[in-house]
VOGU-3710 file (C-alpha; in Angstrom, 3 decimals, decimal comma):
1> xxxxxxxxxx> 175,979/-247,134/-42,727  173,708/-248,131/-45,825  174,167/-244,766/-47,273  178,462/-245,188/-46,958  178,265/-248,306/-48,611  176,019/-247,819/-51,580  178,466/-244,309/-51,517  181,502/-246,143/-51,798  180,036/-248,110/-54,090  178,662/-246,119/-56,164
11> xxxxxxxxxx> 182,355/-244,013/-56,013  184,381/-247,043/-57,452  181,333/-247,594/-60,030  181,962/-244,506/-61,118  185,661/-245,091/-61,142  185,496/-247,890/-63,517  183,450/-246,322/-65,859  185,823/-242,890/-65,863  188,638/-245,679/-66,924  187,113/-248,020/-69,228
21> xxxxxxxxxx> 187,233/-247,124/-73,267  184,192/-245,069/-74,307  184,830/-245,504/-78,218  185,425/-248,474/-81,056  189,466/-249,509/-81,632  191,682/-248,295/-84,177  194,162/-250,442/-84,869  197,383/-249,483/-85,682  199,612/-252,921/-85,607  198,240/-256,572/-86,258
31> xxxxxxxxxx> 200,532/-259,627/-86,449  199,097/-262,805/-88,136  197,082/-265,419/-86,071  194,576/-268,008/-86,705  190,638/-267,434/-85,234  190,264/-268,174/-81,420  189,746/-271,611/-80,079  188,305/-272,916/-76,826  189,660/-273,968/-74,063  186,341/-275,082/-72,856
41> xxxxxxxxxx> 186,433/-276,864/-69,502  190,168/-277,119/-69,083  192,978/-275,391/-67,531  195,267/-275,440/-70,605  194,995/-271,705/-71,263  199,194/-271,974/-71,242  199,097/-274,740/-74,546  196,146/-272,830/-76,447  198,402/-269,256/-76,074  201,532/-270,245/-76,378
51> xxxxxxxxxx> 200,847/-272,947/-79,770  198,890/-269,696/-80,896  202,060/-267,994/-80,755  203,985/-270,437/-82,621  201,398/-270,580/-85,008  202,220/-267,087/-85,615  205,841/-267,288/-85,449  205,409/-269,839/-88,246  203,586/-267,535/-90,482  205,901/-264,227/-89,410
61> xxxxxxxxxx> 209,002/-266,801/-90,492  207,138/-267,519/-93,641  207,005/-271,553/-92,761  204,241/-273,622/-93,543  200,369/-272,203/-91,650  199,793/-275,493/-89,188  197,056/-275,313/-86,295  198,760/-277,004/-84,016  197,432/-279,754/-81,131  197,253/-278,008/-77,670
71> xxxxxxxxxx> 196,220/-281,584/-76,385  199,543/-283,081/-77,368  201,189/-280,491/-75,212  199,248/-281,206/-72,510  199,260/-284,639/-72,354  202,741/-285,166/-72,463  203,777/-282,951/-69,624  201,026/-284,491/-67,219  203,283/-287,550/-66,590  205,963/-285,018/-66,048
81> xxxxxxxxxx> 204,048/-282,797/-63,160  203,311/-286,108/-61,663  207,338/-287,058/-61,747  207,970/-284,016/-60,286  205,398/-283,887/-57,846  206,786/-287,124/-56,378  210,309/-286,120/-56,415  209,225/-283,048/-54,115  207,412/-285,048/-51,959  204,020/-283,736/-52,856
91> xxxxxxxxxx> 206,091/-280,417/-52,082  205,068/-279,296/-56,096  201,870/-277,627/-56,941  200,223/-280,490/-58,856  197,811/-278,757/-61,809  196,558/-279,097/-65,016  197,848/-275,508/-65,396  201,685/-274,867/-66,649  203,999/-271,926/-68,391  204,588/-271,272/-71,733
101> xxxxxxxxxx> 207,973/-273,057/-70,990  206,157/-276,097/-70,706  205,399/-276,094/-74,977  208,914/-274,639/-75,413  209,938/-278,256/-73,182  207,352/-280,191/-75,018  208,825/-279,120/-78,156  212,272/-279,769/-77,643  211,785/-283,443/-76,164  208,661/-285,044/-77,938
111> xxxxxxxxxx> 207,891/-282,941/-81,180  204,616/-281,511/-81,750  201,553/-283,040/-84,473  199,192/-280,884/-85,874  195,577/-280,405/-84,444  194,231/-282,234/-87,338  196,184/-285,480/-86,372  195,397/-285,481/-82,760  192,465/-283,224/-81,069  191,886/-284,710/-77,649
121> xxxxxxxxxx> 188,449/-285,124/-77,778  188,867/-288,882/-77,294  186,385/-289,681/-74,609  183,850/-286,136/-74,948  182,992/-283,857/-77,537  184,768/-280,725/-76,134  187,676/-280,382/-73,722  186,269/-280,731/-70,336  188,821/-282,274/-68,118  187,256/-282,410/-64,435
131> xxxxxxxxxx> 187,045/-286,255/-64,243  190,762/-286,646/-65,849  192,208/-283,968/-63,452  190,489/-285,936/-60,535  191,615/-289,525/-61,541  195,058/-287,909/-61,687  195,307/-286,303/-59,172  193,693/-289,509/-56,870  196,520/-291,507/-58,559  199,104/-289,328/-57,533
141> xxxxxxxxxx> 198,322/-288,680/-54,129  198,012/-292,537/-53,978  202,005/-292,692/-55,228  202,460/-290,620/-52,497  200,862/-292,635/-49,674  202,939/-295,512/-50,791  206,096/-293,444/-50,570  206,923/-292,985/-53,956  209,608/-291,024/-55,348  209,623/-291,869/-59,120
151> xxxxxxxxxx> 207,090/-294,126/-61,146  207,939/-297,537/-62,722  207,166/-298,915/-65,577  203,845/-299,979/-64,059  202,944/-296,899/-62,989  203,500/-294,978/-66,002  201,547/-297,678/-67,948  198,571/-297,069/-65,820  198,615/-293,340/-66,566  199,201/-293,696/-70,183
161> xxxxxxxxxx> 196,066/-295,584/-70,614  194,244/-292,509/-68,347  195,421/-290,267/-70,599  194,604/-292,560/-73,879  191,072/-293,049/-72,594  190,215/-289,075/-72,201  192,875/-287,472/-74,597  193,105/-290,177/-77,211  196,646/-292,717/-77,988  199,143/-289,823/-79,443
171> xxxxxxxxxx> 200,555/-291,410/-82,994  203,942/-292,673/-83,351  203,943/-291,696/-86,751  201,312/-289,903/-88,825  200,458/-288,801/-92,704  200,865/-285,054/-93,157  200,806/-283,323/-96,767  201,596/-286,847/-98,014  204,510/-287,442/-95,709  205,170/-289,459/-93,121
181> xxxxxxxxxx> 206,771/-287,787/-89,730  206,914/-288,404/-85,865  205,811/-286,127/-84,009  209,955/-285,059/-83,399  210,506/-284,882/-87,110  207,451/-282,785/-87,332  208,893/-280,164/-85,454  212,215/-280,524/-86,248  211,522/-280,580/-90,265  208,404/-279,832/-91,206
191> xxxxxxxxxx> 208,100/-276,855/-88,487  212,161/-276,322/-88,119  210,815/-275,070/-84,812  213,808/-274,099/-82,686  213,128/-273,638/-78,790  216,180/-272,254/-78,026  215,523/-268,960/-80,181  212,753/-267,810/-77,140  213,132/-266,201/-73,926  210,606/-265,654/-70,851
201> xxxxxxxxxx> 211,359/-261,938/-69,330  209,384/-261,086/-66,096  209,712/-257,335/-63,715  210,397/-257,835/-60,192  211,147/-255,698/-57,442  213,522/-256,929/-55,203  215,885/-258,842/-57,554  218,689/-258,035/-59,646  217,563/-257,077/-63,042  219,389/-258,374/-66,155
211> xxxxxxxxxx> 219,924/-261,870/-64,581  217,831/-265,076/-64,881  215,491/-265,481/-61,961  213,072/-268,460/-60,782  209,888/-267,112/-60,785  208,408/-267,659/-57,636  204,810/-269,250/-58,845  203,306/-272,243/-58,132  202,469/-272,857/-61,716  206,430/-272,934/-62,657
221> xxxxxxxxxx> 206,747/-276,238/-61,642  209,665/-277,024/-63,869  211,434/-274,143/-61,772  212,642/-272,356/-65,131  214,278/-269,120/-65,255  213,211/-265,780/-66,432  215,241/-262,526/-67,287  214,106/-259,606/-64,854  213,744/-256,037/-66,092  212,542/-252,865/-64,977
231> xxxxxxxxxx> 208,983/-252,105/-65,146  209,060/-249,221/-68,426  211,467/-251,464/-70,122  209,421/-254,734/-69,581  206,527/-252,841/-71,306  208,727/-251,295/-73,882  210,149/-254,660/-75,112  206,468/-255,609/-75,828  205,426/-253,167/-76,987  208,475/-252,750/-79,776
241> xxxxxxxxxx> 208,258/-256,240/-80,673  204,389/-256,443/-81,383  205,779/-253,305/-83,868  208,284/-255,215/-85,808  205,506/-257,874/-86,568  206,809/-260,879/-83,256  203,782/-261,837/-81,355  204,490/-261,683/-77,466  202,940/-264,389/-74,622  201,050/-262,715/-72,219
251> xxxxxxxxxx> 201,096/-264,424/-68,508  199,001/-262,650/-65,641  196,094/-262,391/-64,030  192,304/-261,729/-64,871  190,944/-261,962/-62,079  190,431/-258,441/-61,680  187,087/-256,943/-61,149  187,686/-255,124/-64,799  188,952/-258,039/-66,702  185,817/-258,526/-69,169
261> xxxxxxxxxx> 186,541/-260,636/-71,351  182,321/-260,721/-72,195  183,053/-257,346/-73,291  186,415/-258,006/-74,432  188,247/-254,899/-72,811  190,469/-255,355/-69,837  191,317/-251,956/-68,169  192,112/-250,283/-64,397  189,912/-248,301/-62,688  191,311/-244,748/-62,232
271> xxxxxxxxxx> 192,128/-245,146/-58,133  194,526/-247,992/-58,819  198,132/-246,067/-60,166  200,899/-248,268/-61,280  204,177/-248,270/-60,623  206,853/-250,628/-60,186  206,407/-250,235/-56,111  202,287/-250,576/-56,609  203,144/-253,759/-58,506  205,235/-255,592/-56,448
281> xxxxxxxxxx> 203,043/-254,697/-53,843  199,687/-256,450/-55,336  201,937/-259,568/-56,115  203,202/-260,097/-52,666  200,294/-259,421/-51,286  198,284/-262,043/-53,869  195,972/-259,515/-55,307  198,182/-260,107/-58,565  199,013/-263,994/-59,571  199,197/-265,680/-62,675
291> xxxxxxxxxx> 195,960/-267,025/-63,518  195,658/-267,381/-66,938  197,955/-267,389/-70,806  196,712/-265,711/-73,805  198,542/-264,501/-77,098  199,289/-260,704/-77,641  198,835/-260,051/-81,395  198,034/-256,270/-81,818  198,111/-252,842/-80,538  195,272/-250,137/-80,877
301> xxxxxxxxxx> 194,288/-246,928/-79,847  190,857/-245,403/-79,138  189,498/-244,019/-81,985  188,732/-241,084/-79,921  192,322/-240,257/-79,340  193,922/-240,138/-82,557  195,594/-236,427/-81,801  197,780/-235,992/-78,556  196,212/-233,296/-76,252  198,466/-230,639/-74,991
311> xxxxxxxxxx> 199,281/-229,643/-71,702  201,351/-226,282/-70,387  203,602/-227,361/-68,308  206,817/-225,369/-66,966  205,401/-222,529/-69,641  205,319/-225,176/-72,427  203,442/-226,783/-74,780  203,410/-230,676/-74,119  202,316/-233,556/-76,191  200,561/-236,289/-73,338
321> xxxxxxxxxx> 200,998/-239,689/-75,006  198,089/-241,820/-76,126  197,801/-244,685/-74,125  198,228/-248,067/-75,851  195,924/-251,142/-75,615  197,350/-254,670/-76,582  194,885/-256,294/-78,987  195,221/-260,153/-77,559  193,763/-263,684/-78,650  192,129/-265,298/-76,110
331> xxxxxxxxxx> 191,396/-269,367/-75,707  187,532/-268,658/-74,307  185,440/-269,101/-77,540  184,350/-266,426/-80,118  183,017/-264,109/-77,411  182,243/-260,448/-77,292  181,979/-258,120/-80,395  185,047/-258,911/-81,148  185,170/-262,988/-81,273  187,049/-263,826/-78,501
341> xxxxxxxxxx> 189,466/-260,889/-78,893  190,263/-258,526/-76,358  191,621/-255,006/-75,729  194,163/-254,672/-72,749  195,100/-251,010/-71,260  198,542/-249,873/-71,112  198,084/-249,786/-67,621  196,105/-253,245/-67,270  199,287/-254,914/-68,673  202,161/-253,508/-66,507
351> xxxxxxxxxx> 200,159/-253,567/-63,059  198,774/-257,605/-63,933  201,365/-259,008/-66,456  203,945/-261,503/-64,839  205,685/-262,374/-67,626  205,866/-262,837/-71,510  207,634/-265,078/-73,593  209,080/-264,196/-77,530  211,757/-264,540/-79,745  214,909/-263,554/-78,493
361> xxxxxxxxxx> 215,483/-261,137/-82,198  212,357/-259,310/-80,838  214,695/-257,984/-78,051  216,548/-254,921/-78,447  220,248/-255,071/-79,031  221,422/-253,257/-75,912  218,891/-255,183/-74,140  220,550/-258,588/-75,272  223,909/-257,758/-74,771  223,002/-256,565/-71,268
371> xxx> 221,157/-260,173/-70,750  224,046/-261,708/-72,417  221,820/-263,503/-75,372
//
């Protein structure tokens, strides 16, 4: 039985190491983006990718190059998780955690500051959120023991000054370039950062594609929709709009057993094929989930496959496609070789992506009039 096991072992060892890139990146399209940040000890991966990706849209759009506060984001939509938690009767999954949506909400409601103007790093000297997540979470479950279904103004007081004492007081109004904006006129004039201009699309199995779906994930607690495509066309869209210079927001999982982000590669063993059937499959089954946000800026190729290889096939000669990776920005610090980057396989992306957010011009025009943009 030993000998099996270390065999089978051994087998998907071997397996991993058959899939994995043997050669340095060359990389063939790069869209602007500012260095990689931590996350540190929170579970705001969603705010670190998706500001990253307005940071870039900024730049692509030739606005003004902000770094922009992850923490605002985050603090202003806690309140909101616990609103909604109560209104479902605890029925909500209640998390620091959130979709890109959530910035794209944040946005449009309460503005956005620059990192400069508000860190929060109010109470430590890095983001490490255990004790906050616990107080809030104690509060709300305490709301719920006392049947509530909404806060009042004494409620929301108390979880301001929560917030305040571990994120820091957000500013009404704040100096930037030697003007003076709210966090609202920030956006809205400094940034001209317009929400409506970006779309979530997602591939599932199951639905009707082309429509708006509600993705069925316990981190979409605002219960936003997302347009469903087919599987080659949901890779297709991101990989033509990383080509014509849009960044793309990456929503999956990495919890896979070849997600190494130490080494900065993310790839699929050879025994797991993907298709649109394989796919569904691992997501109903909870093998795939979303589980973390980064920021797709790139695409490469190995270095070792700059000419096609031919195949005969039907008595002809054949190009076989190079497989793409998606050079991506993580939120985990400057790890790995290549300082907090990392390289995703074609095939890592459409068996473990969920969904990806960009701007709606990145789209192809069929593709919009079919989703009626």
């Amino acid at each position: 039985m030993l000998r099996v096991t270390c065999l089978v072992f051994l087998l998907i060892g071997f397996s991993y190491l058959r899939a994995q890139p043997t050669q340095d990146f060359e990389m063939e399209v790069l869209v602007p983006c500012h260095k990689v940040e931590n996350q540190a000890y929170s579970g705001t991966c969603w705010s670190f990718a998706t500001c990253s990706f307005f940071e870039s849209e900024l730049m692509r759009q030739n606005k003004p190059s902000v770094v922009l506060s992850k923490m605002f984001v985050a603090r202003k939509t806690y309140p909101l998780k616990v609103e909604k938690y109560l209104q479902t009767a605890g029925k909500s999954f209640f998390t620091a955690g959130g979709q890109p949506h959530d910035v794209l909400y944040t946005i449009r409601h309460f503005g956005i500051v620059p990192e400069s103007i508000y860190n929060g790093k109010a109470f430590f000297q890095e983001h490490y959120h255990a004790p906050l997540d616990s107080l809030m979470w104690q509060a709300t479950q305490n709301f719920i023991a006392n049947g509530k279904k909404s806060l009042n103004e004494a409620d929301k007081a108390f979880l301001e000054k929560v917030l305040d004492l571990f994120l820091g007081k957000v500013p009404e109004k704040f100096v930037y370039e030697g003007q003076t904006y709210t966090p609202q006129t920030f956006a809205k004039n400094y940034l001209k950062i317009n929400p409506d201009d970006y779309v979530q699309i997602t591939s599932w199995l199951g639905e009707p594609f082309y429509q708006k779906i509600i993705l069925p994930d316990k981190y979409n607690w605002m219960q936003e929709g997302y347009y469903n495509v087919p599987l080659n066309e949901f890779f297709e869209i991101t990989q033509q709009a990383i080509r014509k210079g849009f960044g793309v927001v990456w929503n999956g999982d990495n919890v896979e057993p070849t997600f190494w982000a130490e080494q900065g590669v993310a790839f699929l063993p050879d025994t797991m094929k993907t298709s649109p059937e394989s796919r569904q499959r691992y997501i109903k089954n909870g093998s795939t989930q979303i589980e973390h946000v980064m920021h797709i800026v790139g695409i490469a190729k190995e270095k070792n496959e700059k000419n096609p290889t031919r195949t005969k096939r039907n008595k002809k000669t054949i190009q076989t496609p190079i497989k793409i990776w998606f050079y991506i920005k993580n939120s985990w610090g400057e790890i790995s070789k290549f300082h907090g980057f990392l390289y995703m396989s074609e095939e890592f992306f459409k068996m473990k992506t969920i969904s990806i957010m960009l701007h709606k011009e990145a789209l192809p025009t069929e593709l919009r009039k079919k989703l009626k943009i």
